[in-house]
C-alpha positions in Angstrom: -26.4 164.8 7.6 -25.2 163.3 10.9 -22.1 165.2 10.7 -23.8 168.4 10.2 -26.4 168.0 12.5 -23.4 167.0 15.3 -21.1 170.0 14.0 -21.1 173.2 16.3 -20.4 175.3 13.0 -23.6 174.0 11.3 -26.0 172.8 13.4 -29.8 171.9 12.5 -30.4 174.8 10.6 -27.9 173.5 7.8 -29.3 170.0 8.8 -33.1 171.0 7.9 -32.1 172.7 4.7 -30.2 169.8 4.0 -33.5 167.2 4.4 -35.5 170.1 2.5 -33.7 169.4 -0.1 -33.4 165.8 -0.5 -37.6 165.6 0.0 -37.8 168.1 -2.7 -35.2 166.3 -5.2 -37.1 163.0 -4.4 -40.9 164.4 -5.3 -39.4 166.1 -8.1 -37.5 162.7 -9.6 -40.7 160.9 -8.5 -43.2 163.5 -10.7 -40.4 163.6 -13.7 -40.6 159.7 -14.1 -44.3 159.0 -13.5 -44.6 161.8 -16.1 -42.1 160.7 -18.9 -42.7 156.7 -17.9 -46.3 156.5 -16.9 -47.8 159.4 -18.9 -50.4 159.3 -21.8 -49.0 159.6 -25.2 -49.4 162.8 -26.7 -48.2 162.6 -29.8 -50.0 159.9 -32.1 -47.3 159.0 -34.4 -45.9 157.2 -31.0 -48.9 155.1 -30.0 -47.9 152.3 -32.4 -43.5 151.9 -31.3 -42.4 148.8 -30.2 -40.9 148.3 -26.7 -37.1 147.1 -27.7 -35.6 146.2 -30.7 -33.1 143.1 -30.3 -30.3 145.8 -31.0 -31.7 147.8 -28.6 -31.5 145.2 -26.2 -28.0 143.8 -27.0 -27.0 147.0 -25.6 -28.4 146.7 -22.8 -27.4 143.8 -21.8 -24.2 144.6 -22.9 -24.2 147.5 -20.4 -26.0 145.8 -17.8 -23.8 142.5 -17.6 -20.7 144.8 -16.2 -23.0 146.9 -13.8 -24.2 143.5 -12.3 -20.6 141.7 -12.0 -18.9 145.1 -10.6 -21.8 145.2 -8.2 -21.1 141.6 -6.4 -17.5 141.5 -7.5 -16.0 145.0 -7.3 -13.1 143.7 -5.9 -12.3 143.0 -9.3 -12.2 146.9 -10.0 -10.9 147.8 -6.9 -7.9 145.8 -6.1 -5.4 147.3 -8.2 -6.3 150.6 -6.6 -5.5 148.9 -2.7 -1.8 149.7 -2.6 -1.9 153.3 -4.5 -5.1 153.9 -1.8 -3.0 153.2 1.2 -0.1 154.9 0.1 -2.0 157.8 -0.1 -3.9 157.3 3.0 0.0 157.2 4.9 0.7 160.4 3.3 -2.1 162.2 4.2 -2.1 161.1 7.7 2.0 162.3 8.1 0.8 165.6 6.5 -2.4 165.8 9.2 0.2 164.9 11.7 -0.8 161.2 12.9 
């Protein structure tokens, strides 16, 4: 938003349209999960589900356990990218004339 804001081809105008919509996607996201999260159960047969089964939450922590270790370690991702990534970065900057 910086960038367009500081741009002479798009200005505040794209800027405020910009914010308009990111205060619009966050009331909507904010209604949507107080709705299906926090809202009163409508249908009856529901009232009586249980939160998690253990399979249920085998797969979550099954999912979570990588989100969590890529989070502090993403090194661990990301290293075998380093060399392809700067190669890349060198060709691009003889092609933009650096």
């Amino acid at each position: 938003m910086q960038g367009a804001f500081l741009s002479p081809e798009l200005g505040w105008p794209f800027l405020a349209f910009a914010v308009l919509g990111v205060v619009l996607a966050a009331v909507y996201l904010l209604k949507l999960y107080r709705t299906v999260f926090m809202g009163e159960v409508t249908n009856p047969a529901n009232s009586n589900l249980p939160d998690l089964s253990r399979r249920e939450l085998a797969a979550l922590v099954i999912l979570c356990v990588p989100i969590v270790v890529l989070g502090l370690y993403p090194y661990l991702l990301l290293n075998g990218m380093q060399t392809t990534v700067a190669d890349l970065i060198d060709a691009v900057g003889v092609v933009a004339g650096r």
